[in-house]
PDB file of the backbone (N, CA, C, O) and the ligand in Angstrom, with CONECT records:
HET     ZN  A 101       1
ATOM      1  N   UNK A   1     118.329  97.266 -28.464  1.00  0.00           N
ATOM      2  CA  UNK A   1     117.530  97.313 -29.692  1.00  0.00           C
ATOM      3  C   UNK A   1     118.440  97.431 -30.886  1.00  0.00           C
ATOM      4  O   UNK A   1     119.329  98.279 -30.807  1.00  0.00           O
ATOM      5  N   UNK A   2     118.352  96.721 -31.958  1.00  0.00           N
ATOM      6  CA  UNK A   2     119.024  97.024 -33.071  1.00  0.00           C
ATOM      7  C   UNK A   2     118.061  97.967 -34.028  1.00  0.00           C
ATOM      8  O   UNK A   2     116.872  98.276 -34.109  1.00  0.00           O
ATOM      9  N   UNK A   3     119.222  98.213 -34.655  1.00  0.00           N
ATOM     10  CA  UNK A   3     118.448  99.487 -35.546  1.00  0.00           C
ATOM     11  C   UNK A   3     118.640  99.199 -36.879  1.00  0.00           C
ATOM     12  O   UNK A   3     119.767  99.160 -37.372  1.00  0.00           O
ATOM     13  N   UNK A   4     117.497  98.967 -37.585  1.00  0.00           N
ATOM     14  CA  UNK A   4     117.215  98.756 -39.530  1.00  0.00           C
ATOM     15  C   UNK A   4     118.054  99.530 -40.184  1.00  0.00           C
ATOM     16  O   UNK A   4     118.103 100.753 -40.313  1.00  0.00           O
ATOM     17  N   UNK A   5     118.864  98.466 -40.676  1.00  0.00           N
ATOM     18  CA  UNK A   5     119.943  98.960 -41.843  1.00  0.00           C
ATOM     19  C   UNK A   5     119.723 100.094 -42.621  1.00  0.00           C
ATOM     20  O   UNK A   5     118.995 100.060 -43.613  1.00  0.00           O
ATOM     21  N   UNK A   6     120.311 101.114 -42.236  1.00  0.00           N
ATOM     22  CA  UNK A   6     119.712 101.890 -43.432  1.00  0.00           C
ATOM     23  C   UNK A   6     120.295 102.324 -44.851  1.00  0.00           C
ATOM     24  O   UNK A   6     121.381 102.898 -44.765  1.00  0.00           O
ATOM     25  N   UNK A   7     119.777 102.160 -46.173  1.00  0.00           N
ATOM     26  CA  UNK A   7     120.230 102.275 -47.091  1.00  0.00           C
ATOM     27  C   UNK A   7     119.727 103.599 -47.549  1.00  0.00           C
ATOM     28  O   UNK A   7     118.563 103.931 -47.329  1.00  0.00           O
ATOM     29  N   UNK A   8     121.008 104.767 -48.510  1.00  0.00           N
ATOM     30  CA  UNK A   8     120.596 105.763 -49.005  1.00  0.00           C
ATOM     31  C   UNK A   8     120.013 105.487 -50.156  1.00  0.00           C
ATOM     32  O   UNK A   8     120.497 104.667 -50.937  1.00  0.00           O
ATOM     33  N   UNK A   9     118.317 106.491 -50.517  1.00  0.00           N
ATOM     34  CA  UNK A   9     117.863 106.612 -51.279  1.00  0.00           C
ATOM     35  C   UNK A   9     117.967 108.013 -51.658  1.00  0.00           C
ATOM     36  O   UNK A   9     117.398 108.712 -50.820  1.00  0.00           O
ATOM     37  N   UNK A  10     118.445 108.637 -52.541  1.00  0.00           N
ATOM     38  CA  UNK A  10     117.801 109.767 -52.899  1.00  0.00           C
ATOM     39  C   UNK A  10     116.647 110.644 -53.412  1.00  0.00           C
ATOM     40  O   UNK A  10     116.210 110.675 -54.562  1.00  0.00           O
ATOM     41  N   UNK A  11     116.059 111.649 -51.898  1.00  0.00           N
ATOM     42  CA  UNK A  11     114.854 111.915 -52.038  1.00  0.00           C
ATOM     43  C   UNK A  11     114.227 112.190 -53.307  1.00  0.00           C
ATOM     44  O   UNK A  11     113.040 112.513 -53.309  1.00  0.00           O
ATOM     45  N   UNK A  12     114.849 112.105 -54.352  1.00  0.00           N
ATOM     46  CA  UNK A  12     113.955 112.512 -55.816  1.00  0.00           C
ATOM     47  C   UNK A  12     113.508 111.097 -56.263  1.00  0.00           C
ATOM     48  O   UNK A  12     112.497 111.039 -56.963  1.00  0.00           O
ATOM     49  N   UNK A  13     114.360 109.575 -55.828  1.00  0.00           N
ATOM     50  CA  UNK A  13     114.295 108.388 -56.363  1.00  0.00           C
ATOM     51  C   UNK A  13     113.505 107.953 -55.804  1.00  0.00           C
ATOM     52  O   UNK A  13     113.254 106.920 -56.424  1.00  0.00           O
ATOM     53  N   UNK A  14     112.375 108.051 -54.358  1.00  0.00           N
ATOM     54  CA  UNK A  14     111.897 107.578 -53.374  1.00  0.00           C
ATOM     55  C   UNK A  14     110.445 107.382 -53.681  1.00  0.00           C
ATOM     56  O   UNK A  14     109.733 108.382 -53.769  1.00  0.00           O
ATOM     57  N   UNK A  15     110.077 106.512 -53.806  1.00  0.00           N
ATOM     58  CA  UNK A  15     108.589 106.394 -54.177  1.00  0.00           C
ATOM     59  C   UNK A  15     107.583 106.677 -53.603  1.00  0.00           C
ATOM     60  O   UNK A  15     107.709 106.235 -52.461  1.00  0.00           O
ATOM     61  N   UNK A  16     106.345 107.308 -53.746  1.00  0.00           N
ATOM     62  CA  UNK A  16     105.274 108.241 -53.147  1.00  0.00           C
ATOM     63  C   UNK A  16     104.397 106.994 -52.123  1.00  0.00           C
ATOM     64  O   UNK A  16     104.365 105.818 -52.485  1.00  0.00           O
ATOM     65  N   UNK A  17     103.903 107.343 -51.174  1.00  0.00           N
ATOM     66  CA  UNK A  17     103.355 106.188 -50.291  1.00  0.00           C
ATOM     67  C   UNK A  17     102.433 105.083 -51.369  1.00  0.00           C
ATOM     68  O   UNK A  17     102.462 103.937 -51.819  1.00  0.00           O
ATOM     69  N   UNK A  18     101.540 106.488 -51.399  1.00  0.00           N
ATOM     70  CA  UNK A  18     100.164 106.146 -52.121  1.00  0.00           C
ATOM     71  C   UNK A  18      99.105 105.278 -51.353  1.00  0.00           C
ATOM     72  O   UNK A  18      98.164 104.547 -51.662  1.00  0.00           O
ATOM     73  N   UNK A  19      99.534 105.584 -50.541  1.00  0.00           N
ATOM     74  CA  UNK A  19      98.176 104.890 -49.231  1.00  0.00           C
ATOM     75  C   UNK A  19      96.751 105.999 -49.188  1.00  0.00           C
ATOM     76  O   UNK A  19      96.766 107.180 -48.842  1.00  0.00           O
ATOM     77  N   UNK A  20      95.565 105.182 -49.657  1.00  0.00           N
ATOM     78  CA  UNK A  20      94.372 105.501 -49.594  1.00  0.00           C
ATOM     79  C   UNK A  20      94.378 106.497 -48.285  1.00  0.00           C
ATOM     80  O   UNK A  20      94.801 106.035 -47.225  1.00  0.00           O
ATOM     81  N   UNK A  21      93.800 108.196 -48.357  1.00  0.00           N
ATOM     82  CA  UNK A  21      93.405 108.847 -47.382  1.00  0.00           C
ATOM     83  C   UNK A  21      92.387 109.149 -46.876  1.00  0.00           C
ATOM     84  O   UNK A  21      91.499 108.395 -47.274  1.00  0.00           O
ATOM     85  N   UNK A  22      92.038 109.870 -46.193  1.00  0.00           N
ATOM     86  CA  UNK A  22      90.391 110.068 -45.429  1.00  0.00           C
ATOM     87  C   UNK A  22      90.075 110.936 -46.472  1.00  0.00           C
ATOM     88  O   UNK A  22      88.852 110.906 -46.611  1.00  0.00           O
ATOM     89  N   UNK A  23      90.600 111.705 -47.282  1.00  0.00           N
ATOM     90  CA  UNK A  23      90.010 112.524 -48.657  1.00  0.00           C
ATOM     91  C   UNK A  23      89.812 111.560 -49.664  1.00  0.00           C
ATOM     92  O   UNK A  23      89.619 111.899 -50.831  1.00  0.00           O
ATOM     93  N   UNK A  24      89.834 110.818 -49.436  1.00  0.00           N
ATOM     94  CA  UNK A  24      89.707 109.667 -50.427  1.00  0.00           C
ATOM     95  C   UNK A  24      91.103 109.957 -51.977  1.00  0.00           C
ATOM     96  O   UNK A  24      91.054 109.441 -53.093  1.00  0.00           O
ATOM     97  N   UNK A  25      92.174 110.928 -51.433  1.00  0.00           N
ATOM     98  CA  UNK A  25      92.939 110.841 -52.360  1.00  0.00           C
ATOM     99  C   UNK A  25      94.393 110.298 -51.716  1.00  0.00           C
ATOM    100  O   UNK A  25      94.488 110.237 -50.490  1.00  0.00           O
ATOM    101  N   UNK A  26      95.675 109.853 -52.681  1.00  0.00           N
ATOM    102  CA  UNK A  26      96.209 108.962 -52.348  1.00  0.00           C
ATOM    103  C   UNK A  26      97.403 109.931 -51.490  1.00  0.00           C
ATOM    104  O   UNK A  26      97.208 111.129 -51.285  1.00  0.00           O
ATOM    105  N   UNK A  27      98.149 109.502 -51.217  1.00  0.00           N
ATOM    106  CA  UNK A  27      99.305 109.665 -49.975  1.00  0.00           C
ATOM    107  C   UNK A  27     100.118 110.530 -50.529  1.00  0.00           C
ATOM    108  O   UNK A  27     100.895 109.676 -50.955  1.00  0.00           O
ATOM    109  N   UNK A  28     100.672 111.704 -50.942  1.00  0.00           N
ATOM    110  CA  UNK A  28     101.733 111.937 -51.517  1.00  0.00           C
ATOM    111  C   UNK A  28     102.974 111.873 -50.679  1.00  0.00           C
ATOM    112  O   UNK A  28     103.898 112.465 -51.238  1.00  0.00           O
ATOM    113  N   UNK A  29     103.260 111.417 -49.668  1.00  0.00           N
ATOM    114  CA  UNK A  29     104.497 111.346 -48.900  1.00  0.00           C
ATOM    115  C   UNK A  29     105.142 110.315 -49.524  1.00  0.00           C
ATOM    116  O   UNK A  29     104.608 109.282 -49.927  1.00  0.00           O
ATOM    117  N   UNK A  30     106.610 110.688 -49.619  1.00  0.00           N
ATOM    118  CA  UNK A  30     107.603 110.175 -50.074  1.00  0.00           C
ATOM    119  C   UNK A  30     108.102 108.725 -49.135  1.00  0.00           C
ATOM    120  O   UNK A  30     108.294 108.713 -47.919  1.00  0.00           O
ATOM    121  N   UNK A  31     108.225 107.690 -49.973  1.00  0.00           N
ATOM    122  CA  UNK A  31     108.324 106.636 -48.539  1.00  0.00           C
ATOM    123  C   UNK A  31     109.774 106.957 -47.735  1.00  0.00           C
ATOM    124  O   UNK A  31     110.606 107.824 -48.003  1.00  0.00           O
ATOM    125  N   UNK A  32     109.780 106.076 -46.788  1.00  0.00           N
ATOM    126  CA  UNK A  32     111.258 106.033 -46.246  1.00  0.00           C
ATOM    127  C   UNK A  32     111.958 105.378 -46.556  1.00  0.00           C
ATOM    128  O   UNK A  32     111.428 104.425 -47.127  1.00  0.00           O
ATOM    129  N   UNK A  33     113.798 105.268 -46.473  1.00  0.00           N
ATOM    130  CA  UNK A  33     114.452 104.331 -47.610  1.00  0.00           C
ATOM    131  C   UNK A  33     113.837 103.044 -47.650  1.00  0.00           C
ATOM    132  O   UNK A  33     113.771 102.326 -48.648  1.00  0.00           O
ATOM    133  N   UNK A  34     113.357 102.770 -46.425  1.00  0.00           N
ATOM    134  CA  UNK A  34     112.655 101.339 -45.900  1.00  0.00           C
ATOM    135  C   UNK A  34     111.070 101.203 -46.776  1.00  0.00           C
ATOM    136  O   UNK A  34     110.430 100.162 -46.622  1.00  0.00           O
ATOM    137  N   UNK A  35     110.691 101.964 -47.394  1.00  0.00           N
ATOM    138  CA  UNK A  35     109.371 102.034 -48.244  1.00  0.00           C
ATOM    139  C   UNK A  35     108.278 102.108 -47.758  1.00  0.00           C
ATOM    140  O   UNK A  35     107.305 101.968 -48.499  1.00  0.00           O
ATOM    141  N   UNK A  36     108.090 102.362 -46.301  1.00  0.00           N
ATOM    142  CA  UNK A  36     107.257 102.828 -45.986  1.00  0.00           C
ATOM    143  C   UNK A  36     107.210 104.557 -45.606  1.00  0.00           C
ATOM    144  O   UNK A  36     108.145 105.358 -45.624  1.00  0.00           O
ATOM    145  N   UNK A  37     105.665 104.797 -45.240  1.00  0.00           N
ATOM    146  CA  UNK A  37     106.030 106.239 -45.015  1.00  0.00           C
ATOM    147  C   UNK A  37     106.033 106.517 -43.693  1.00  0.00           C
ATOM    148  O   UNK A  37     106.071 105.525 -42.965  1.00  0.00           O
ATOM    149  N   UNK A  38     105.999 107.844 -43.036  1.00  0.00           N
ATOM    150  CA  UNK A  38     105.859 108.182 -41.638  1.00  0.00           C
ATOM    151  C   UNK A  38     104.217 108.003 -41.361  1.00  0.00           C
ATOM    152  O   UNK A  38     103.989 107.527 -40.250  1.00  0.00           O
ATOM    153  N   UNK A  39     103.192 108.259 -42.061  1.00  0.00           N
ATOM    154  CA  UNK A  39     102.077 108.152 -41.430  1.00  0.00           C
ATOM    155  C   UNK A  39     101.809 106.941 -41.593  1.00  0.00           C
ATOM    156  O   UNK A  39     101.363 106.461 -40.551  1.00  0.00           O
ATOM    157  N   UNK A  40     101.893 106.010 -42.660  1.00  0.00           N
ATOM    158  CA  UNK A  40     101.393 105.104 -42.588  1.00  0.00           C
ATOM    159  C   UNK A  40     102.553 103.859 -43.169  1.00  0.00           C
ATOM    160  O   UNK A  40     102.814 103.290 -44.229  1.00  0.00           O
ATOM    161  N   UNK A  41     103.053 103.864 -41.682  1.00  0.00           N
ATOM    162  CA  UNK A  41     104.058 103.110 -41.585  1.00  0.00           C
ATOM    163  C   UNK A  41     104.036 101.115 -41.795  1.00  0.00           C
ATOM    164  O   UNK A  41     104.801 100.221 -42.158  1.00  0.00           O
ATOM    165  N   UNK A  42     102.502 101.296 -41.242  1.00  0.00           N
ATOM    166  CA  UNK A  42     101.730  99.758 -41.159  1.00  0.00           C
ATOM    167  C   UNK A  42     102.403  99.200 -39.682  1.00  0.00           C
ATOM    168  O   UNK A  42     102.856  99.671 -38.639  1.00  0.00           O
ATOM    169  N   UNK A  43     102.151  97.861 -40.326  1.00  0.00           N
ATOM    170  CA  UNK A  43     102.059  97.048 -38.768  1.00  0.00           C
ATOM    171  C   UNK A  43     103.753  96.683 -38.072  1.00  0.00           C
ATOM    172  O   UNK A  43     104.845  96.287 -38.482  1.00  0.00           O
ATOM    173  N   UNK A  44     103.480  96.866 -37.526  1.00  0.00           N
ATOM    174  CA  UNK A  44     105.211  96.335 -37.060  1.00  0.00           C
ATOM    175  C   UNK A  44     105.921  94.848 -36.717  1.00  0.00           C
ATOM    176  O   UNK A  44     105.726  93.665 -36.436  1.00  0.00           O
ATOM    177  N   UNK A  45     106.721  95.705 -36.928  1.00  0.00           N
ATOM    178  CA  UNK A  45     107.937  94.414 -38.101  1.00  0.00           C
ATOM    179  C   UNK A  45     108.295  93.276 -36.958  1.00  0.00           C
ATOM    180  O   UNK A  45     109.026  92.318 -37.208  1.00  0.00           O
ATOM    181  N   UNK A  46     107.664  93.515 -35.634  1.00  0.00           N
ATOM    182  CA  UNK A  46     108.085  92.479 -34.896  1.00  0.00           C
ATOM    183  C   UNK A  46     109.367  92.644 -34.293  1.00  0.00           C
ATOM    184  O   UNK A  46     110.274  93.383 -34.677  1.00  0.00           O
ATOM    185  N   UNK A  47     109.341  91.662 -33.029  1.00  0.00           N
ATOM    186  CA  UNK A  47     110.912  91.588 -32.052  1.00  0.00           C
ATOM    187  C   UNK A  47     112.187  91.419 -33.146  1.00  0.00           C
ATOM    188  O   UNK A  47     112.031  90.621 -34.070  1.00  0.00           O
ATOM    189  N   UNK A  48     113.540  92.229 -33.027  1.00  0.00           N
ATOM    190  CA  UNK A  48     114.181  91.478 -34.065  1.00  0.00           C
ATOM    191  C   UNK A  48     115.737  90.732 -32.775  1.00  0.00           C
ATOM    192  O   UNK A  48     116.706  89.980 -32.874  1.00  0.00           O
ATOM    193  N   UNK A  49     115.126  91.493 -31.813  1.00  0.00           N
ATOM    194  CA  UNK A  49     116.833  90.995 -30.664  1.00  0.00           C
ATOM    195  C   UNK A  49     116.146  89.951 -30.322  1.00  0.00           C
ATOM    196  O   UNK A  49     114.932  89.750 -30.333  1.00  0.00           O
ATOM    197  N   UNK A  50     117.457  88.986 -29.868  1.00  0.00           N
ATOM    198  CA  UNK A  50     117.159  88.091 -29.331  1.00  0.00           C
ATOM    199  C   UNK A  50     116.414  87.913 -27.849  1.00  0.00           C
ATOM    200  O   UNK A  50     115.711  86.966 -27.496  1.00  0.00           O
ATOM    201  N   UNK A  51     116.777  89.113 -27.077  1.00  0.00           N
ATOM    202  CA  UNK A  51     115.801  89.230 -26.018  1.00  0.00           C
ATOM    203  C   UNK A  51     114.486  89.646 -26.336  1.00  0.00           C
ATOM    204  O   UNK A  51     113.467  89.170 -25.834  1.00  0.00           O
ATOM    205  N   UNK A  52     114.537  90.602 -27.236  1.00  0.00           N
ATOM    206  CA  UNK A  52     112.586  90.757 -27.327  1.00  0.00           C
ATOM    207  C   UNK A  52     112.150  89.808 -28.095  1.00  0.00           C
ATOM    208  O   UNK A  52     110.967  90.028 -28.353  1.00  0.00           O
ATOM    209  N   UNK A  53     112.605  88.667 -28.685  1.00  0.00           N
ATOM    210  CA  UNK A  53     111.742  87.642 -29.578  1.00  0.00           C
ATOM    211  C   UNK A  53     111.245  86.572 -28.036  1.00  0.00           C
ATOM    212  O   UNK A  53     110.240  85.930 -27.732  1.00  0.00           O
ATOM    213  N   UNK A  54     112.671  86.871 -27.337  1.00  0.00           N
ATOM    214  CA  UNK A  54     112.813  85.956 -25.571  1.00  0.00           C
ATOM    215  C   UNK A  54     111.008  86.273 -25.157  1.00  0.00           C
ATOM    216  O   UNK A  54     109.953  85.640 -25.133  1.00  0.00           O
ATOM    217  N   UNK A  55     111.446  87.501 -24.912  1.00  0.00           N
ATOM    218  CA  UNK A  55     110.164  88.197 -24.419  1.00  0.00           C
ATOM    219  C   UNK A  55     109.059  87.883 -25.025  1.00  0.00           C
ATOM    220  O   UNK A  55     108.332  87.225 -24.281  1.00  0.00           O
ATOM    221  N   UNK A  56     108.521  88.110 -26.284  1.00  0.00           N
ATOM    222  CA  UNK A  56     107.610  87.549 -26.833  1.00  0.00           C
ATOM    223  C   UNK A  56     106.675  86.277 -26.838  1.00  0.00           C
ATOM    224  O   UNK A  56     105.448  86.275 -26.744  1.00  0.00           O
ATOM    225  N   UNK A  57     107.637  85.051 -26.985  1.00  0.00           N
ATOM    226  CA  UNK A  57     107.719  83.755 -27.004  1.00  0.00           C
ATOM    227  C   UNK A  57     107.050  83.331 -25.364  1.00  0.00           C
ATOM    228  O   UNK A  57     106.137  82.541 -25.122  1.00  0.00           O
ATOM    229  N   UNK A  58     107.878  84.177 -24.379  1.00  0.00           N
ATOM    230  CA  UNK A  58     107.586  84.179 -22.873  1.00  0.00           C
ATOM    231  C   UNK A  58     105.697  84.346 -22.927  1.00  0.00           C
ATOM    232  O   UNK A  58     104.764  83.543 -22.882  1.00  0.00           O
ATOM    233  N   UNK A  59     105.805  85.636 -23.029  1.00  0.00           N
ATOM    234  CA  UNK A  59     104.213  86.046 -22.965  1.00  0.00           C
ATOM    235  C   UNK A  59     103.120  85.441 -23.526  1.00  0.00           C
ATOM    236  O   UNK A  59     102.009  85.501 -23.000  1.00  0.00           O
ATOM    237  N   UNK A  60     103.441  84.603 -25.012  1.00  0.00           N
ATOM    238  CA  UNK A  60     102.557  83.740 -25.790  1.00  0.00           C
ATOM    239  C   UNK A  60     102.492  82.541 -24.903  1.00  0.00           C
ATOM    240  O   UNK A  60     101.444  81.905 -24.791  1.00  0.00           O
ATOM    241  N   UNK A  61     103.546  82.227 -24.291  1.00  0.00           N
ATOM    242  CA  UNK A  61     103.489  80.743 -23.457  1.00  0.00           C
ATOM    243  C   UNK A  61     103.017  81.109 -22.718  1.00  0.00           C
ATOM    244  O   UNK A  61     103.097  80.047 -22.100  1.00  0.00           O
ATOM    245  N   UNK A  62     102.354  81.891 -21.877  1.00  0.00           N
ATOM    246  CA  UNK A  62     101.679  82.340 -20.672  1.00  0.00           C
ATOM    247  C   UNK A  62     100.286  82.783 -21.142  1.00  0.00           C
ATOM    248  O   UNK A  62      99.347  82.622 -20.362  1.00  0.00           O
ATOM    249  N   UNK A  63     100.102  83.242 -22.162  1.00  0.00           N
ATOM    250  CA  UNK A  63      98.775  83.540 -22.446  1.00  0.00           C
ATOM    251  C   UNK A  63      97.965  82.388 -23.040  1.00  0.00           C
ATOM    252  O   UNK A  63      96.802  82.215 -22.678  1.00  0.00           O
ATOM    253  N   UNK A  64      98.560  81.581 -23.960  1.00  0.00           N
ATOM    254  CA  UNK A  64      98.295  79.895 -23.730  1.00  0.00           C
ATOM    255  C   UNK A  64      98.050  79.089 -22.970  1.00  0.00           C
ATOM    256  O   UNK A  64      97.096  78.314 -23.038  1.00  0.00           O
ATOM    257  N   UNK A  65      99.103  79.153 -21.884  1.00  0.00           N
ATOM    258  CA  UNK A  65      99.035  78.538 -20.611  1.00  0.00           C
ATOM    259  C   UNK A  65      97.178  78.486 -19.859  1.00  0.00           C
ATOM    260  O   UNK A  65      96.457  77.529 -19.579  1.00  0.00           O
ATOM    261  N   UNK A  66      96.969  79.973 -19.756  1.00  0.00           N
ATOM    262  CA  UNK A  66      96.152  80.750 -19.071  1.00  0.00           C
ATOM    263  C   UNK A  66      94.669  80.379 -19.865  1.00  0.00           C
ATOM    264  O   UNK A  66      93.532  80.293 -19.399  1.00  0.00           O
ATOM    265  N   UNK A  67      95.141  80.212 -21.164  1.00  0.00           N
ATOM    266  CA  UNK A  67      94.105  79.811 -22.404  1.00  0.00           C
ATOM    267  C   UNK A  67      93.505  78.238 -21.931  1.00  0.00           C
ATOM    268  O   UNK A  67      92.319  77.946 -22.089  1.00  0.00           O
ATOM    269  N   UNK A  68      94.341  77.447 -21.434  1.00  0.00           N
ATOM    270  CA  UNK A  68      94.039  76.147 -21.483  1.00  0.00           C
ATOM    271  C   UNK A  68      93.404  75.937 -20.196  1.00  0.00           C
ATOM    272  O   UNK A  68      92.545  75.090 -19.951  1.00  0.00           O
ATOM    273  N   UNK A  69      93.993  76.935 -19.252  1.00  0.00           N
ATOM    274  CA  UNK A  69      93.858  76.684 -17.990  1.00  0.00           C
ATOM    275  C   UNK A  69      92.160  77.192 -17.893  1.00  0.00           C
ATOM    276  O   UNK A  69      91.418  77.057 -16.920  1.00  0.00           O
ATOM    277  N   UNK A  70      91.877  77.728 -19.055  1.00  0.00           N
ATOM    278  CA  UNK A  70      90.273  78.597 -19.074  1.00  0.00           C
ATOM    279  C   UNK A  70      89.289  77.702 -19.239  1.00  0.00           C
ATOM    280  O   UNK A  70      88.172  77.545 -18.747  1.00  0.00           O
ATOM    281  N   UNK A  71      90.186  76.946 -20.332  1.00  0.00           N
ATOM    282  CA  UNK A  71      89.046  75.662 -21.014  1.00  0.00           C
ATOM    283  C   UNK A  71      88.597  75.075 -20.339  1.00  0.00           C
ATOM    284  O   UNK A  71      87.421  75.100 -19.979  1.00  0.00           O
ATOM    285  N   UNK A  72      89.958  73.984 -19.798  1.00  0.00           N
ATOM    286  CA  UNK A  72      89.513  73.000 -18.534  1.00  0.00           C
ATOM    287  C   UNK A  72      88.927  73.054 -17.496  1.00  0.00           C
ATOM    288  O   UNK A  72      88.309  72.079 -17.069  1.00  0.00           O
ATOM    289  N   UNK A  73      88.997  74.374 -16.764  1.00  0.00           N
ATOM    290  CA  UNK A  73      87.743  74.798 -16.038  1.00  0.00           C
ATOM    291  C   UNK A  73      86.665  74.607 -16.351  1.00  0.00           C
ATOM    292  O   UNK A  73      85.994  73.777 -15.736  1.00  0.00           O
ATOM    293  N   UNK A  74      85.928  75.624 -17.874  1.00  0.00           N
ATOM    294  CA  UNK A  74      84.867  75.680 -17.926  1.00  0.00           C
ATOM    295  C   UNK A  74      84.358  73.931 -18.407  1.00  0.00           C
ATOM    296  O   UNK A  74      83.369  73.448 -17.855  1.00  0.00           O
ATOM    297  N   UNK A  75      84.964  73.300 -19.220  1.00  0.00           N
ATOM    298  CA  UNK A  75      85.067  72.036 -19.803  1.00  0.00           C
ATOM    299  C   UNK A  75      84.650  71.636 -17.859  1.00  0.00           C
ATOM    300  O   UNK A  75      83.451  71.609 -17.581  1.00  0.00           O
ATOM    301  N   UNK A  76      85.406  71.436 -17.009  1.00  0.00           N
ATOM    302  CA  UNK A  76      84.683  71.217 -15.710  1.00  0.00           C
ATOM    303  C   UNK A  76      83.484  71.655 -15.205  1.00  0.00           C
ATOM    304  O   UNK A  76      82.740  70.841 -14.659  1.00  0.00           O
ATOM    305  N   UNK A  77      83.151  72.919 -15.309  1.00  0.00           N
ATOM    306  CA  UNK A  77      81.882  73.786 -14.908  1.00  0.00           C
ATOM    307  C   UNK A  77      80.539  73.015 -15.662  1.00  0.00           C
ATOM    308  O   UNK A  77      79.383  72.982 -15.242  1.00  0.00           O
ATOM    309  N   UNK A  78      81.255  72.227 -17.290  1.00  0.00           N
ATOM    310  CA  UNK A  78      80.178  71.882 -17.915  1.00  0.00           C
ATOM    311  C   UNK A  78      79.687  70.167 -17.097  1.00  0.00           C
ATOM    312  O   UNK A  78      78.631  69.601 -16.814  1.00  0.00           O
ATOM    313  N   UNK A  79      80.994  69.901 -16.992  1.00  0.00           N
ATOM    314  CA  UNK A  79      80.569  68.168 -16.684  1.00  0.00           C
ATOM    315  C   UNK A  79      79.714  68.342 -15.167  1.00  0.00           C
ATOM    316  O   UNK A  79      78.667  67.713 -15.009  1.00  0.00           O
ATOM    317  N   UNK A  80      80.217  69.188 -14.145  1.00  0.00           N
ATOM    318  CA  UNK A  80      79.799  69.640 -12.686  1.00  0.00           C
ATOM    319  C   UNK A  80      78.432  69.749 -12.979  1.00  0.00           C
ATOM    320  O   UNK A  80      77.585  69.148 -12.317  1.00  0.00           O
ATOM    321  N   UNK A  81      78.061  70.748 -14.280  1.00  0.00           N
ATOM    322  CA  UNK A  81      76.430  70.842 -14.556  1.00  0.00           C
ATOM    323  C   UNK A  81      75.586  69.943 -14.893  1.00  0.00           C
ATOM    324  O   UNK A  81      74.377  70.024 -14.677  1.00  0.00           O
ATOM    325  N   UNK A  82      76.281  68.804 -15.573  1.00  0.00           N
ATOM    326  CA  UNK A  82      75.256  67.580 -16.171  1.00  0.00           C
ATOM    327  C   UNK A  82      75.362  67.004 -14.867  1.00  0.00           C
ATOM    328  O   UNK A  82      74.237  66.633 -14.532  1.00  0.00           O
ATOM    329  N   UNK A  83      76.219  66.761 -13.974  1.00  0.00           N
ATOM    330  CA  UNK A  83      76.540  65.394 -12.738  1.00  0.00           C
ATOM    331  C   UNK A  83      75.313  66.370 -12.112  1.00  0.00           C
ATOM    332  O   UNK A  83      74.466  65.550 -11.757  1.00  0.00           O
ATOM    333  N   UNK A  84      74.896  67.472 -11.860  1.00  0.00           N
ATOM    334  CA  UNK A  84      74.206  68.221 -10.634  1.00  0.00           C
ATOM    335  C   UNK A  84      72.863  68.109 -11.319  1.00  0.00           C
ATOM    336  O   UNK A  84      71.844  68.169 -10.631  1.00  0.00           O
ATOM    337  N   UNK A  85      72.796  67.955 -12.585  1.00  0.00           N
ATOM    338  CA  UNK A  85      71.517  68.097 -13.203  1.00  0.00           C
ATOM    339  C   UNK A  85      70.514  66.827 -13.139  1.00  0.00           C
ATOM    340  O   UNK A  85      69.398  66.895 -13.655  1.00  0.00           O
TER     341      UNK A  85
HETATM  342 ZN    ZN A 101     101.520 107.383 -46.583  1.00  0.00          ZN2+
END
């Protein structure tokens, strides 16, 4: 795994999340040098090694695969129903 560059910010320079809360008031956590905060970090940033993008790419081609392989079945199940009908 590689690990996100990290650049020093100094905690007084660091900007407040400000992500909407369940109190309906805003975030006061300080982001991380990376600008996000710890709670609400958001979505993730994705594979960045070359093996987990490997990995990724693998699993989408297989869940595709599996996708098509769904269609053409049922796309069969449908024509099987008009020929029987
Ligand atoms: Zn936050």
């Amino acid at each position: 795994m590689s690990r996100p560059i990290k650049i020093k910010v100094p905690k007084r320079d660091r900007v407040l999340c400000g992500a909407k809360t369940r109190r309906n008031t805003s975030c006061l956590r300080k982001a991380l040098p990376n600008g996000r905060c710890l709670n609400h970090g958001g979505k993730s940033t994705g594979p960045k090694t070359k093996a987990g993008r490997a990995r990724i790419a693998a699993a989408q081609r297989e869940r595709h695969a599996r996708r098509r392989r769904a269609r053409s079945w049922s796309r069969f199940d449908e024509l099987l129903q008009l020929w029987l009908a």
